[in-house]
N, C-alpha and C positions, 0 to 999 in steps of 0.2 A: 373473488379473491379474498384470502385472508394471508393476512400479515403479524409473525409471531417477534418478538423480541426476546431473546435470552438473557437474563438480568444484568451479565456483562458489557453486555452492549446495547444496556433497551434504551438511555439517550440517544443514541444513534438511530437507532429504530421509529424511537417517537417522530425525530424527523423526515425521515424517510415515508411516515404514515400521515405526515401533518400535509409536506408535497405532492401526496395522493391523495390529499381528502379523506382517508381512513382512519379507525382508531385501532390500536393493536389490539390482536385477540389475547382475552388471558390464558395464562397457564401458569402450572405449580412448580416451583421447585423445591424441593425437601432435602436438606442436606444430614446424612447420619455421623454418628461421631468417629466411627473409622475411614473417615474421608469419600464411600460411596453417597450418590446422589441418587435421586429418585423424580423425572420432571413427568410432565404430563399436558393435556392440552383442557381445555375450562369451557370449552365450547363445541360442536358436532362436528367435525372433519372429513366426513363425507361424503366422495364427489368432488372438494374442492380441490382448488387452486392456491397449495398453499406454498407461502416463503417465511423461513426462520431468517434473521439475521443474527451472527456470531461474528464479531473479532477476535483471532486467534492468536491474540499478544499474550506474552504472560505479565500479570500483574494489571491491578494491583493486588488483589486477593489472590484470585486463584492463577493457577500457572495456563502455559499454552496448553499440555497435556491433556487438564483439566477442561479446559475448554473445547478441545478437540473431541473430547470424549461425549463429554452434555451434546454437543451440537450431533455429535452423530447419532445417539441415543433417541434425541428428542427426532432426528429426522425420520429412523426408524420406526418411531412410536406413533406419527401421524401417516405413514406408510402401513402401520398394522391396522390403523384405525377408518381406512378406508380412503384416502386422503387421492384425489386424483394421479395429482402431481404434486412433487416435492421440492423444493427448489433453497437451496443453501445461497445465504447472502452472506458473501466474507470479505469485509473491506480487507483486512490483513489478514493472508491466506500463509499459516507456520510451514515449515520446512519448504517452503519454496527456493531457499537459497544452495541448498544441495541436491541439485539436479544433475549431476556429472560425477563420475568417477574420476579425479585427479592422482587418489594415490592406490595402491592394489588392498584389495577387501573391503574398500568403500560401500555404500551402502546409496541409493537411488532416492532418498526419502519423499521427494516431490510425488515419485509416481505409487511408491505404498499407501502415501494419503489419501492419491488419487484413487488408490483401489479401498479403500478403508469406505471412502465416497456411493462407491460403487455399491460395492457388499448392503451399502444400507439401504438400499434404492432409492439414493436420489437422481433424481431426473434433471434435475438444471444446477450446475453452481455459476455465480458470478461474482468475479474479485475484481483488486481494484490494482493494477500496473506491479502485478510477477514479477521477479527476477528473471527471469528470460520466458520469452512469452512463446520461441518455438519447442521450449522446452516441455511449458504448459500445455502446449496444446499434443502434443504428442503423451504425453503422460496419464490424460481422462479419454475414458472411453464415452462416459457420458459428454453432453453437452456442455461445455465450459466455456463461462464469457468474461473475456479478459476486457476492460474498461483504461484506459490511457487515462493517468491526472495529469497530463499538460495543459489540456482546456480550463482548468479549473486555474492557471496560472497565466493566464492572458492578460489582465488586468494589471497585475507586475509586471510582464516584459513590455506592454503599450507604455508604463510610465516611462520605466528603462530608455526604452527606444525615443523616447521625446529629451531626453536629457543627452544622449548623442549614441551611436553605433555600438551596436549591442551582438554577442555573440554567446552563442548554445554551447555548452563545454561540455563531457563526461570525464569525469572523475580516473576512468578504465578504460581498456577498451574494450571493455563486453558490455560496455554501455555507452556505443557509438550509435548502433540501431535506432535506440531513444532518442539519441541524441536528434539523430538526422531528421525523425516521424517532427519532434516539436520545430526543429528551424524551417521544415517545407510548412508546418502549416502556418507558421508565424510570416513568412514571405509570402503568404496567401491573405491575412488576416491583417497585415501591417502595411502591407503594398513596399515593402521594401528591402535591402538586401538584409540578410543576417548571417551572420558571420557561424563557421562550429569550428572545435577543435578536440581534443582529447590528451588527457596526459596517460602516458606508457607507463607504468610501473609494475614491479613484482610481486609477487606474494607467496609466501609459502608456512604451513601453520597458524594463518589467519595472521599473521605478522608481513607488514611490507617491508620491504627492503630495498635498501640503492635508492641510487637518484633518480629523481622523477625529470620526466625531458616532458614540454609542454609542445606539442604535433597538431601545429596550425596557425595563423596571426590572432592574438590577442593584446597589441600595442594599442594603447587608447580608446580602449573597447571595455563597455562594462561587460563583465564575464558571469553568465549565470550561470551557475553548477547545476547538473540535471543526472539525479540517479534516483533508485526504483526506494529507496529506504538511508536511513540515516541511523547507524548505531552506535557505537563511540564517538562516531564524528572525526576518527582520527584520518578518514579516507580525505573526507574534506578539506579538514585545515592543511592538508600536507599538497593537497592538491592547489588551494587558493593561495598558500605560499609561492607554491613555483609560476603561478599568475600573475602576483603580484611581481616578480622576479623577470618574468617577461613580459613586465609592461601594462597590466590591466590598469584599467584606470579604477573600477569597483571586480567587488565579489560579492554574488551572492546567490547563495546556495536555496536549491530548490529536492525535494524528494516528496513520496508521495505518506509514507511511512514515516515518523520519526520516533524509533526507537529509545532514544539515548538511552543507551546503557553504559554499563563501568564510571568511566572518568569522562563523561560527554559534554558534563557542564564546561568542565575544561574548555573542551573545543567548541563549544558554542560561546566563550567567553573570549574566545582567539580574536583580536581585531583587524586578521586579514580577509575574514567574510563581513562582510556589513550587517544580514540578516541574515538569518533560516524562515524557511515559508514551507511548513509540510501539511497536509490535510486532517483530519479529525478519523482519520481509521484509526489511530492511535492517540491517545490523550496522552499532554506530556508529564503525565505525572512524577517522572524519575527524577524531573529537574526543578530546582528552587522557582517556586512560582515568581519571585521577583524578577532573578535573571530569564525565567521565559517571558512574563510579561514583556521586558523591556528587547530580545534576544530575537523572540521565535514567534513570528504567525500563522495562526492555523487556519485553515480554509476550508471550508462544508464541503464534504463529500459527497454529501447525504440528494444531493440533485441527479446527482448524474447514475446514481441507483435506483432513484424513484422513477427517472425517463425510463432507464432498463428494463424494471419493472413493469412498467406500463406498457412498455412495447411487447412484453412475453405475455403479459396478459391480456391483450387484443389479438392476437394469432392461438391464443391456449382453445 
């Protein structure tokens, strides 16, 4: 096995190789002044077994584009180089949120990626909780391993649930799915009821609209918000508002992603969520490191990619 890191994401990678006992393979990257790049691998890739890791956030340097572009380069170029298998690690996997034609001449972007994947020969991707995970899977021809960050949030709802009844909320309802996978396993893992609900809202131009109506009991109940990513943040606060309106006793917000983008400190600053608790596929660089300090926790991804890994490398 070898294990590559893309400079974007090689703290992520170090971890991920520290939880395997491995050290990352080197490789080059050479950046030219008209924005083309140039990467390469620093070691013989022949035969092997190997996994790049890339997150496909943009920022802080380079864009998503940009990164989408390196990673697929570099997968191609240990594919030319004799490389077994290929395998892309993408804790934050871009255009995953427009998988559906809503309005006419929309465009599929999840599954172009998917073929962009393709075209390079890679042989395995694994990310970290898609925006719709039947979407995902219908969109790669190759093998594609979608990973759930609920587990990675057990620790916060055990506390939760020790301080009195606790319920799984979505934000939407295209993320009631989510919603239901964490409260079955949480009622497995907690030995006890837990509660889900969902708030109904519209949206149309990335803008919501109307009142939000909260679809479920959340009187008295700490309310944990459970969605796949966090970007303004304006989904949240609008959401733990109308929680707090019917009755929660807390708020707090969980995602696997935390983008904050635009005006997000804003909403991470809103005192109707208690906390944000998102994972390390994204660093929250966007936001005033004091108001994250005190705001937002981030939680290591970096295990539940290394088991992944470990498991594709004992059946390779």
């Amino acid at each position: 096995m070898i294990l590559f890191a893309l400079n974007a994401s090689r703290e992520f990678g170090a971890a991920i190789a520290s939880r395997l006992g491995l050290e990352l393979a080197a490789h080059e990257e050479r950046a030219f002044e008209d924005g083309e790049h140039k990467m390469r691998p620093l070691v013989d890739v022949g035969g092997a077994d190997a996994y790049v890791v890339q997150s496909l956030h943009g920022g802080p340097d380079d864009t998503a584009n940009d990164k989408l572009v390196q990673l697929l380069f570099f997968l191609a170029t240990l594919r030319d180089h004799g490389a077994a298998r290929v395998t892309a690690v993408v804790p934050y996997l871009a255009y995953a949120r427009k998988d559906r034609r809503t309005k006419p001449g929309d465009p599929i972007n999840s599954r172009y990626v998917a073929q962009l994947f393709e075209a390079m020969g890679t042989d395995v991707l694994i990310t970290l909780e898609t925006h719709n995970v039947a979407a995902f899977d219908n969109a790669f021809r190759l093998r594609a391993i979608h990973l759930d960050s609920h587990p990675l949030f057990l620790v916060h709802a055990e506390r939760l649930a020790r301080a009195g009844p606790i319920c799984i909320v979505s934000p939407d309802p295209g993320g009631v799915k989510r919603v239901q996978l964490w409260r079955e396993a949480l009622e497995q893992q907690l030995r006890c009821a837990v509660g889900q609900a969902f708030i109904d809202k519209r949206r149309s131009g990335g803008v919501v609209s109307g009142e939000l109506a909260v679809v479920g009991q959340v009187a008295n109940m700490n309310a944990l918000l459970f969605d796949d990513l966090i970007a303004s943040g304006r989904t949240m606060t609008r959401a733990a508002g109308a929680l707090a309106a019917a009755g929660a006793r807390s708020v707090h917000a969980f995602a696997a992603h935390g983008l904050f983008v635009e005006d997000a400190a804003a909403a991470v600053a809103d005192p109707h969520v208690t906390r944000y608790v998102v994972t390390n596929s994204v660093p929250p660089f966007r936001l005033p490191a004091a108001l994250a300090a005190e705001r937002v926790e981030v939680v290591d991804a970096s295990a539940l990619f290394a088991a992944e890994i470990g498991r594709q490398a004992v059946v390779f």
